[in-house]
N, C-alpha and C positions, 0 to 999 in steps of 0.2 A: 379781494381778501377771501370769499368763498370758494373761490378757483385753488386757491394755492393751499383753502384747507382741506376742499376735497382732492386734492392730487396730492396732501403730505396723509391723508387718513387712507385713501386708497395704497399711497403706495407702503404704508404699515402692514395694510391687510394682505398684501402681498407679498411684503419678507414675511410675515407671521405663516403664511400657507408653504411657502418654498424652505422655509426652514422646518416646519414639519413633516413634510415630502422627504426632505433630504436626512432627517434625522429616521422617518419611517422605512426610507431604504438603507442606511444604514445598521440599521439596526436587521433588517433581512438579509444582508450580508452578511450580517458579521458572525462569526466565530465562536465568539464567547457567548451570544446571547442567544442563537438559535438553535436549540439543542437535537434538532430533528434533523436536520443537514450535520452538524456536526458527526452526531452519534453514525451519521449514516457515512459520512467522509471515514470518521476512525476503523469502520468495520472494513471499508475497501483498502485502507490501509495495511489491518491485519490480517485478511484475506492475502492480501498481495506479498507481505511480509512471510507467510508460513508457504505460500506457494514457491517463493525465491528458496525458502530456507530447504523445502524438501526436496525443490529439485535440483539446491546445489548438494546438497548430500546423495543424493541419488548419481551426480554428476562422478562425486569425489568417491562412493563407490565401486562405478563405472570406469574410472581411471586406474585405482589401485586391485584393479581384480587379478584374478591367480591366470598368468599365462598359459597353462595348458600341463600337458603331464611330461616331464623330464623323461628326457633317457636314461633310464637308469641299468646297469650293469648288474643283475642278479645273478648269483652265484647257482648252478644249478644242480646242486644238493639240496638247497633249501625252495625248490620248487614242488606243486601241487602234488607232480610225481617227479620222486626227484631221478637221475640218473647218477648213477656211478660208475666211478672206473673200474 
């Protein structure tokens, strides 16, 4: 009878310890409770959000830029000097 109390009271003391272990690292885990890892996840979040964002604009920029200067056909009267017939 003492055998089976100290192996039913031992084995309480040991879900009582592995159930605070597991509840302690959960709680180090997790998301909602540890606001120091979170706060630090969100910032590499928005870090990495505004760095996508400026360098797709710099991208979409870089795509729609002005081709170069046209040939254009000026009339040469209306040049710096102009000539005439």
């Amino acid at each position: 009878m003492r055998d089976f109390l100290r192996t039913t009271l031992y084995f309480c003391i040991n879900q009582m310890n592995m159930s605070q272990e597991q509840s302690h690292q959960a709680a180090k885990t997790d998301f909602g409770r540890n606001w120091v890892s979170s706060s630090r996840f969100l910032f590499h979040v928005q870090l990495f959000a505004f760095a996508a964002f400026v360098l797709g604009g710099c991208y979409g920029l870089y795509s729609m830029r002005y081709p170069g200067k046209p040939k254009v056909e000026v009339p040469e009267s209306t040049l710096y000097t102009p000539k005439y017939k």
